[in-house]
N, C-alpha and C positions, 0 to 999 in steps of 0.2 A: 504494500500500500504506500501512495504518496504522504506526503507530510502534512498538504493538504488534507489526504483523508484522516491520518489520528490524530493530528493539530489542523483543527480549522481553523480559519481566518476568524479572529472578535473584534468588534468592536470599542476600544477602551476610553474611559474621559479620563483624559489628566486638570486636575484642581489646583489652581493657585489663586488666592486672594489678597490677602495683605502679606507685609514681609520684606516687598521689593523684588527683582529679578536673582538676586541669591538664594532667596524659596524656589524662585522655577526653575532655574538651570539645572537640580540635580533632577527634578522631577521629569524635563524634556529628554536627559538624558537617557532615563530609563524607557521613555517614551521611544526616543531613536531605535534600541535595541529591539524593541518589541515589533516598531515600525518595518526594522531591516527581516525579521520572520513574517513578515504580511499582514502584521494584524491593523487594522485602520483605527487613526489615532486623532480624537479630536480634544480641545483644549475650552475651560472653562475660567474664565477671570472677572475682573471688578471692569469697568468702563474706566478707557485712560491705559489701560495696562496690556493691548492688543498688540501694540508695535514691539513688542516681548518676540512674537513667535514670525514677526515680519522679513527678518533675518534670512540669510540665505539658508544658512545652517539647519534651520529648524521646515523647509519645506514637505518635510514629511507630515507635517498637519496637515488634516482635511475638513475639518472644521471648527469655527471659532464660535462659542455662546457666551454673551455679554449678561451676566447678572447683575448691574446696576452700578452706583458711582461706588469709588476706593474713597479711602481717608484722603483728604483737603493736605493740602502745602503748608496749612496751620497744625492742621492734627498732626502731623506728622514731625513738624519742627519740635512741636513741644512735648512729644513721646521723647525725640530723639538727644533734647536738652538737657529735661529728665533723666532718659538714662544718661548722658555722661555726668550727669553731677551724683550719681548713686554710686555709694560706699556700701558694695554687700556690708561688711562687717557693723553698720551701723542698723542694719534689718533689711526686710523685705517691701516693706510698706509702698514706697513708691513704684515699684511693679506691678501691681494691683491697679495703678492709676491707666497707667497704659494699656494693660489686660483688658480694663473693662471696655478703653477706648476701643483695640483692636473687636473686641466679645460686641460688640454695638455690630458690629457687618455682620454677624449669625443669620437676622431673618431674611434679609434678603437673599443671600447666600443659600440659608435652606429653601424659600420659594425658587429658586432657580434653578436649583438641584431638580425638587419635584417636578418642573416643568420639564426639564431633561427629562427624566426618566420615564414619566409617565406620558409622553410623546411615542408612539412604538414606534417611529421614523427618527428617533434619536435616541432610544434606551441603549445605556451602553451594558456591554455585560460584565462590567470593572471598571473600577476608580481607583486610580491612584494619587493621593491629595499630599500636598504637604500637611504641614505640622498642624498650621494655624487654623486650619480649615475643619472646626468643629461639625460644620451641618454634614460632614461624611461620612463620619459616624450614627447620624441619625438614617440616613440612606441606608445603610448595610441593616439597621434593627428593624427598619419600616419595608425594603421591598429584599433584601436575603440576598444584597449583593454583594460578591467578595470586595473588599476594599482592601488596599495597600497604604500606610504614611510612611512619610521621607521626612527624617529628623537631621538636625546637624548634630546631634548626641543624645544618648538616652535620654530619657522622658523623664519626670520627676514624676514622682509615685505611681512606678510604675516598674517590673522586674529586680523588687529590692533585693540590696546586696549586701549580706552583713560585714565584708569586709572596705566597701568603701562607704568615707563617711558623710553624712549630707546629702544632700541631696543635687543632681547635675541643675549647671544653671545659677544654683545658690551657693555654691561652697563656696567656703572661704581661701583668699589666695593660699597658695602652699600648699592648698589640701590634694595629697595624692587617695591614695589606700591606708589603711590601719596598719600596713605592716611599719612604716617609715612614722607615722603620725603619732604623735603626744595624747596621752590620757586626755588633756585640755582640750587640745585642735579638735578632737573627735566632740568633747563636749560639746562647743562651741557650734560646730557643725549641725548639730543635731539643733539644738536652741534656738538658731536663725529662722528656722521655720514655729517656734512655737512660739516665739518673741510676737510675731506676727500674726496670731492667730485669729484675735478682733478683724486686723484688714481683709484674712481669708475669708471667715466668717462673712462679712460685708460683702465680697465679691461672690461667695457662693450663695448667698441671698438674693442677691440683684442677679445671677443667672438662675435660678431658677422664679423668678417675676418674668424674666425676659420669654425664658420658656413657657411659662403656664400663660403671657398673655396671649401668644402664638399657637395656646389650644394644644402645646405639650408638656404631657404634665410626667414623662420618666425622666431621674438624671440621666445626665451624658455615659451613655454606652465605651468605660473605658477602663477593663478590667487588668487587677495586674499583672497577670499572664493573656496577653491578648489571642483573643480569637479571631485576628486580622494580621496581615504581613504588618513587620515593622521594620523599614529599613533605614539602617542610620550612614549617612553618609560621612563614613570615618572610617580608619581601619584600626586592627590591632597592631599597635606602637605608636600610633599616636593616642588611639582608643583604649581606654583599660582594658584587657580582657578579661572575661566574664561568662558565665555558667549560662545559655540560654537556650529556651526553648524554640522550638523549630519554626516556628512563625516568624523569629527575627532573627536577623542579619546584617552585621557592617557590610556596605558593600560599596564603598567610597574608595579610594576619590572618584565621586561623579564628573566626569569633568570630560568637555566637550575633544574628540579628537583632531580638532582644527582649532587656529585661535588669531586672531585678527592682526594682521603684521604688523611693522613697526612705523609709523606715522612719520615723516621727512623730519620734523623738528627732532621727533626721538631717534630717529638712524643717523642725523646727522648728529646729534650728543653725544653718541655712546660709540661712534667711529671717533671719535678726538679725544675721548676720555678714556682710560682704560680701569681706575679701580672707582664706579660707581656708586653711591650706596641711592638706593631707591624706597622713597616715604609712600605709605598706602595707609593714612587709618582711616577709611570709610567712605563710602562715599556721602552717607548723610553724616559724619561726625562734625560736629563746628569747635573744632578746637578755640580754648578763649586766647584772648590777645598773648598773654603772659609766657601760655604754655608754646604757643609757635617761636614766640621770642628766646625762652631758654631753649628749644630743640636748635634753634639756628644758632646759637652765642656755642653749645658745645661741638656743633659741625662746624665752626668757626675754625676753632682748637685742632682739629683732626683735620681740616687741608692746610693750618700752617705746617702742620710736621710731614704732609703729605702722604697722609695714611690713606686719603682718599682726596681724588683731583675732580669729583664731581658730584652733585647732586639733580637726582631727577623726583620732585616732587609733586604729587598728584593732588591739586584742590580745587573742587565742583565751585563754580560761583557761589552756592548758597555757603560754602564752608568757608568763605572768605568775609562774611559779615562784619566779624568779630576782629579782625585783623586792624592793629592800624597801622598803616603805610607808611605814616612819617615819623614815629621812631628809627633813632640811629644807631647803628648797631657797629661797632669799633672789632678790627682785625687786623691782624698782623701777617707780611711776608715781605718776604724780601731784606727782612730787619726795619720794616716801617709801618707805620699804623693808618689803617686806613678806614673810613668813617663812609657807613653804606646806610644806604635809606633803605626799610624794610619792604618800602612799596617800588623799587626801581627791581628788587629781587623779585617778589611776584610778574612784576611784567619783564619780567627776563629781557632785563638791560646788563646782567652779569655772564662773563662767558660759562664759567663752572655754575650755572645755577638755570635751571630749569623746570617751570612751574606751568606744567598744562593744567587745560579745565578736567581732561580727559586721558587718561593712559592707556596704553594696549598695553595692560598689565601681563600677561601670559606674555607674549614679544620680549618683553623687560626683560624677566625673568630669568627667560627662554638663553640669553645674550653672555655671550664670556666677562664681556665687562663691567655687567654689575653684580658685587662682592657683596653687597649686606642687603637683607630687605628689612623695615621698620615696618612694621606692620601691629594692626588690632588684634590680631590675632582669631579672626575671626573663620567658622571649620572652611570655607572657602578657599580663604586667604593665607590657610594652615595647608591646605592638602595642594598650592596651585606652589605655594615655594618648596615644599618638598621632593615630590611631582620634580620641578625643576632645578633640583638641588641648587637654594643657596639657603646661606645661616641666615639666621631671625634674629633682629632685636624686636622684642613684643611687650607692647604696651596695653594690655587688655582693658575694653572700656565698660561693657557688660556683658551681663548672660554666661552662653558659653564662651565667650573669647578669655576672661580669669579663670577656665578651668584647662583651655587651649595651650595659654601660656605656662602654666606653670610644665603640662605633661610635653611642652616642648623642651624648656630646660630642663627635665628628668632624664628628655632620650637623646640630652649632649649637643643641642643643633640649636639652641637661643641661647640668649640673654632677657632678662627682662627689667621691666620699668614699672614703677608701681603711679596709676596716672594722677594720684594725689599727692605726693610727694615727691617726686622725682626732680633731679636737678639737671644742668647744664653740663657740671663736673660726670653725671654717674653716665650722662648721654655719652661724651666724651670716651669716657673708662672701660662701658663696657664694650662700646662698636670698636676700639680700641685693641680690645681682648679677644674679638674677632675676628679682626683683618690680621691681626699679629698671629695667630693662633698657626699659622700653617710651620711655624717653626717645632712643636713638636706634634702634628695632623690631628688632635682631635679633635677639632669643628670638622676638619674633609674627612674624617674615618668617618664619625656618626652622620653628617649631611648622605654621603656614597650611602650607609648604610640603610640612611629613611629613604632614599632616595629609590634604591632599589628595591626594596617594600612596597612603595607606594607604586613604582609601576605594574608592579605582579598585582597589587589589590584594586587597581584602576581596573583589571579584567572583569572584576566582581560585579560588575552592570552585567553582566551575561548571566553571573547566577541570580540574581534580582529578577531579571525576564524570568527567567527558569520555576519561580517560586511563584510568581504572576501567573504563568501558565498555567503551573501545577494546579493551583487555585482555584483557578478560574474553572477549570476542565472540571474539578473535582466538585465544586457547586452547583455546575451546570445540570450535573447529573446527582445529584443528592438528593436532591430536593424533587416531589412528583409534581403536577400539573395544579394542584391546589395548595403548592405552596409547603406541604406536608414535610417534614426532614424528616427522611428514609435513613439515613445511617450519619455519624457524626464527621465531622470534618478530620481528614486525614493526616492535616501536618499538628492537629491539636494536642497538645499531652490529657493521659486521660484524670490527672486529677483537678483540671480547669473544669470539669463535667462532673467533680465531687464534692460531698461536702470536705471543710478542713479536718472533722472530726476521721473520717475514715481515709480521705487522701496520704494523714500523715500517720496512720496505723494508731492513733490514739485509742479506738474501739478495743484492739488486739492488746494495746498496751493494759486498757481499762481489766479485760476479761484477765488479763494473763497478773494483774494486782488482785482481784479479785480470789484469784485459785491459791496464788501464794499466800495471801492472805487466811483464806480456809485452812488451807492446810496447818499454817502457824496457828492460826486460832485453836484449832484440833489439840495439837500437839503441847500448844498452853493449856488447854481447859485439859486434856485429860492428866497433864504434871499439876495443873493446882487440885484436882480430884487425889493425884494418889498424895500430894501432900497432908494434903486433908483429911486422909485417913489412912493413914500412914500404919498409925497404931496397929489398926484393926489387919492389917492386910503383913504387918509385918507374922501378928501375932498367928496368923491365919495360916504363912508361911512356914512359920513356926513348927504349927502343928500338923501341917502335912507334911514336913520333911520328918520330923519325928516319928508321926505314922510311920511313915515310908523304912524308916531307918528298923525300926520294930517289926517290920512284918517281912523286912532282910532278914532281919536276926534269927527268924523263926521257920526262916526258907521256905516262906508262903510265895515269894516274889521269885527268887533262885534258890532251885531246890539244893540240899546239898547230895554229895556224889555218897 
């Protein structure tokens, strides 16, 4: 049989809504895969967010469904302000604020889904959604369709792990696993989320209002052994690894196999310069005035000594608000001091100094000449410089980029920056320690070493397809003509289909306390019995051994000869 005939061709919607275009990139990729086995591939977003899939790259879409406007250019500044002025270690509170902003696109989002689906000219027979996209999950409990989500790292509360501590997302910097971790850090880890518990409390109130005015009244379908794919786009070594069930898989770096060449201004930079260090924290991050000032005053320091002869730095107009132009910034070479306006360097009036709106980041990377990448540390921007091997100085701003950075310096391939603290000098010191380092190789030991990893696990969109398929094929036929489930889903483990009491043999424990217990009791009550009449039983003994002995003697018992 053809491949056509035991894999036929499905129909799949890929989901993305809020997030930005680093939600849909891993999600299209997976989509390519699927697309290059023949299955037709259409694509579901917010309005505003279509020129996503307009790309050459992504032509394997065949149809695009608009479910209403994205977050405003306000909403989103002030999510994005927000988190960078958020100190996990001072709580969680201000995440909740954003949460709820993003958690506001649910109902349209689930009217759009339904409209999809219950279309039979556009039902797909799988979803594959990013993270954000709550109403996908209500799709999989309402019409029994397999769904897939793409995470940039586990989930919080969700496949818990006793040996790592906190929760992804939330930890505290430093926090790896418990093997390395302080009695404290673990404490502390754990507390970030109860410290907070009133603002969760408040967020899970106001989503189930959100839901019951919407006429649903189950919580959100998200159990902690999922009954859905869950793929997280990371791998193991940069990923902690972890104990999981078959439903989920790292299968990162998602990451497009073409990538947009180098733009004249940047080929002609990095032809004239040869040890580059190249800035990316974000494309919405607005760094404030102070912090661009000290990043520039310690790249100062590092091309008078000539550790690096160039910078190529990436800031969107909106990241430049904050900036102001006419501070003077003082430098040294040549043996002379030289007095620069901070706004003639944005508009690249400096030859060593290059400041697009826009980078071909991948191109950069990609390039012999540039030696250090600065980065948020964000799973993107983690898997696209390993991927192309260069070191990291990482400055994590939220979420996962502080749990990014730290298990970057764990696997020898950063440096990092704490972005409350940090100085000019430690900018200096550490990019420093990086460009120096080839004297005895180990930033190029551990960069070669992730580097090679990360191309072997970029394969891992193949087995993502693989698990989609598997899925897919396997629900298709589960389930009878009324909807019915005939037999349970196949990659499911069977104690997500038990209670906890007998999943984890407590029953068996129970019965088996139970026996021992009788038995001790037995064995007590019948010792407190011969205690208790000890007398009688001795005296009793007594006198049937003296019998006994008497009716020897008389060779009643053994006769004599």
């Amino acid at each position: 049989m053809s491949r056509s005939q035991v894999h036929p061709p499905r129909k799949i919607l890929l989901v993305v809504t809020t997030g930005g275009f680093t939600h849909a990139g891993p999600v299209l990729e997976i989509g390519r895969v699927l697309a290059e086995r023949g299955h037709i591939i259409e694509f579901a977003t917010l309005d505003g967010q279509e020129n996503w899939i307009k790309r050459d790259e992504y032509g394997f879409i065949s149809g695009l469904h608009l479910m209403g406007p994205g977050p405003t250019d306000e909403q989103l500044d002030d999510h994005y302000r927000r988190m960078q002025a958020w100190d996990v270690r001072e709580g969680i509170g201000p995440v909740f604020i954003s949460k709820t902003m993003f958690d506001s696109f649910w109902p349209q989002t689930y009217d759009g889904l339904r409209k999809i689906i219950e279309n039979p000219a556009t039902r797909p027979n799988m979803i594959i959604a990013d993270f954000f996209v709550e109403a996908a999950h209500d799709m999989q409990v309402e019409y029994n369709l397999p769904l897939a989500i793409v995470c940039p790292n586990w989930p919080p509360l969700q496949l818990p792990c006793s040996y790592i501590p906190g929760q992804p997302g939330f930890q505290l910097p430093g926090t790896m696993t418990s093997e390395n971790a302080s009695m404290w850090l673990r404490i502390k880890n754990e507390l970030i989320i109860l410290s907070d518990l009133p603002a969760i409390m408040r967020l899970f109130k106001r989503t189930r209002k959100m839901r019951s005015d919407h006429g649903i009244f189950r919580p959100l379908h998200k159990p902690k052994k999922p009954d859905y794919l869950l793929f997280v786009n990371s791998f193991v070594g940069l990923e902690i690894p972890r104990d999981l069930p078959p439903t989920c898989a790292p299968v990162g770096p998602l990451l497009s196999p073409t990538w947009a060449p180098l733009d004249e201004a940047c080929d002609s930079f990095l032809k004239k310069h040869k040890s580059v260090l190249y800035i990316a924290l974000g494309t919405h991050i607005i760094l404030p005035h102070n912090d661009v000032a000290t990043i520039v005053t310690g790249i100062f320091r590092l091309m008078e000594e000539v550790l690096i002869d160039g910078v190529i730095w990436a800031i969107p107009e909106t990241g430049r608000g904050d900036i102001d132009g006419s501070q003077t910034l003082s430098t040294e070479g040549d043996g002379q001091s030289t007095d620069l306006l901070l706004g003639d360097l944005l508009s690249n009036k400096h030859p060593d100094w290059l400041f697009p709106f826009f980078a071909p980041q991948r191109a950069i990377l990609d390039h012999d000449s540039t030696k250090v990448y600065f980065t948020h540390g964000g799973g993107s921007s983690a898997n696209e410089a390993l991927f192309h091997g260069k070191p990291i100085l990482s400055m994590g701003i939220f979420f996962d980029q502080t749990a990014n950075t730290t298990r970057l310096v764990a696997g020898g391939v950063a440096e990092s920056l704490d972005k409350v603290s940090f100085t000019a000098d430690e900018v200096y010191t550490k990019i420093k320690k990086i460009v120096t380092a080839d004297e005895n190789g180990s930033y190029h030991r551990n960069v070669l070493r992730m580097q090679r990893i990360a191309h072997i696990a970029a394969r891992r969109k193949n087995h993502a397809a693989d698990l989609v398929e598997e899925m897919m094929y396997d629900n298709e036929l589960r389930f009878d003509a009324d909807g019915r489930e005939l037999r349970p889903m196949h990659l499911q483990t069977a104690d997500s289909r038990m209670s906890a009491f007998k999943a984890n043999n407590w029953d068996m424990f129970l019965v088996s306390a139970l026996g021992l217990a009788t038995i001790v009791g037995s064995i007590g009550l019948a010792g407190h019995s011969a205690w208790r009449y000890r007398s009688f039983l001795v005296g009793q003994t007594r006198s049937i051994v003296l019998e006994g002995w008497g009716l020897l003697q008389q060779g009643r018992i053994w006769p004599r000869a």
